[in-house]
N, C-alpha and C positions, 0 to 999 in steps of 0.2 A: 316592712314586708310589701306592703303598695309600691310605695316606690320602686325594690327591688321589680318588682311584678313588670309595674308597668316599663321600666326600663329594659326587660328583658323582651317584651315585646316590642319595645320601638325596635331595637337592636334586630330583633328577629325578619320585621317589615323592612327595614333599611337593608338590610342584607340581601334579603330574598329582591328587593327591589334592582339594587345595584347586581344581582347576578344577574337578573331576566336584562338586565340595560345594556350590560356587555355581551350577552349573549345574541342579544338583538341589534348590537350596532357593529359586532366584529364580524365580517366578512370575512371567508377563508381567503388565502392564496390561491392567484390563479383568476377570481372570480367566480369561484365558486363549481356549486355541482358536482364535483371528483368527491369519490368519499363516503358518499350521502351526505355529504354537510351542505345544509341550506345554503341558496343565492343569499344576498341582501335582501331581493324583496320579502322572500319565505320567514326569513328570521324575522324583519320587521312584523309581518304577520302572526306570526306567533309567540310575539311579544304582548302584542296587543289582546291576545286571544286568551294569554294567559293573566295579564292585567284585567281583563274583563273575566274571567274565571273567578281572580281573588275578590272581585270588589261583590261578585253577586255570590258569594258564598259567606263575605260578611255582610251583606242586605240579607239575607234570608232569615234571620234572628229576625230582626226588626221587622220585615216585611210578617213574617209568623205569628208577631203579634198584633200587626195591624189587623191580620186576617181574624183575628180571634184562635188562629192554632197554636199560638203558645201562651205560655204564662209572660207575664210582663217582668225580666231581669234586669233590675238597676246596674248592676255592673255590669252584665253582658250586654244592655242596650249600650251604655254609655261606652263601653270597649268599642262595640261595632260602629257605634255614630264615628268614632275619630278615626277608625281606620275606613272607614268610607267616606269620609272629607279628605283623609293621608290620600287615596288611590284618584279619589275625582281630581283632584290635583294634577296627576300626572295623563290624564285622555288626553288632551290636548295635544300633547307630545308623543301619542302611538299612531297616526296616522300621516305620515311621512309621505313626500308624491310617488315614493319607488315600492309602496305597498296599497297601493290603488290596484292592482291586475294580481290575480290571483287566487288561492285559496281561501276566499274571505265574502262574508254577507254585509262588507261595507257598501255602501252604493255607491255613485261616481258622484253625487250630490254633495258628500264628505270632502269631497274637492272641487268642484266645480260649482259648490253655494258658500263658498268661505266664509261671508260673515254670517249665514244663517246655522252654518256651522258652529262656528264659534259664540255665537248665541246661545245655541245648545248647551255648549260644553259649560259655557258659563253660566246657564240658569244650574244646572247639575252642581257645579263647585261652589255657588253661592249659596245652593239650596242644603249641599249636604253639611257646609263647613255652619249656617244657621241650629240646623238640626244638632249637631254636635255642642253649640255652644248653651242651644236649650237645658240639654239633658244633663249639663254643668250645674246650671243654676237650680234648676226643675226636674230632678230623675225619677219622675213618676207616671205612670200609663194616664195622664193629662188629657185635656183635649189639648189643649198647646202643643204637647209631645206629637197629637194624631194630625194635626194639620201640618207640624215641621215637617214629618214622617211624609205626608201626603205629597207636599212638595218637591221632595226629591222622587219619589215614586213618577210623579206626575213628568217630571223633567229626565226619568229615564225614559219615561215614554213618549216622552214629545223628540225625544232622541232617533228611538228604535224606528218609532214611524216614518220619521224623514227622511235619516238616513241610515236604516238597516233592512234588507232585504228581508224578507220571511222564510 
């Protein structure tokens, strides 16, 4: 039954993944705009938008119990650490140079500080896929758990501040 479980959610994240991919990378005919179907850059952008949706609605368990507002879930932490190591995986790949201008509170810093960038992205994927591999060994409201947790917390914020608008 676990298995079946957890396979039905990889299944489910890989889907949903691969839809928002094509949807973000196919271009209409034409070049866009006729239709209402988003340019390239638009899609790109709400790609990303929608990748940063999923990943803060599975931090928000975890973050809930950092705060003391939730009960501590061994299975629902350890779901949510892996599908927020699954998603920080992919940030790197939603900020494309054709979705810099737009509807978006990326800054221009997201491209124009490329390794500081990429710094970022990578304290985030190193920080979440740790946390993930914590809560393998240790599924317990831990201090270990609260500093792994911290970590990424701390590296979305080191994110938001440098390169996300308010």
């Amino acid at each position: 039954m676990k298995f079946r479980s957890a396979w039905s959610t990889c299944a489910l994240m890989m889907g949903a993944t691969l839809a928002l991919s094509a949807a973000a990378q196919n271009a209409p005919a034409g070049g866009g705009g006729g239709g209402g179907r988003a340019n390239p850059a638009e899609q790109a952008i709400e790609y990303r938008k929608a990748l940063f949706t999923v990943l803060a609605r599975n931090w928000a368990p975890i973050a809930g119990v950092m705060q003391g507002r939730a009960e501590y879930n061994a299975a629902a932490v350890a779901k949510n650490a892996d599908r927020v190591a699954m998603l920080a995986g992919i940030v790197g790949e939603v900020f494309p140079e054709t979705s810099k201008d737009g509807n978006t509170k990326a800054k221009p810093e997201a491209w124009t500080d490329k390794a500081g960038f990429a710094k970022a992205v990578k304290d985030m994927e190193d920080s979440s896929a740790a946390l993930a591999a914590l809560v393998k060994k240790d599924n317990t409201n831990s201090a270990a758990f609260k500093a792994a947790a911290t970590k990424v917390a701390d590296s979305c914020k080191g994110c938001h501040d440098g390169y996300r608008a308010k």
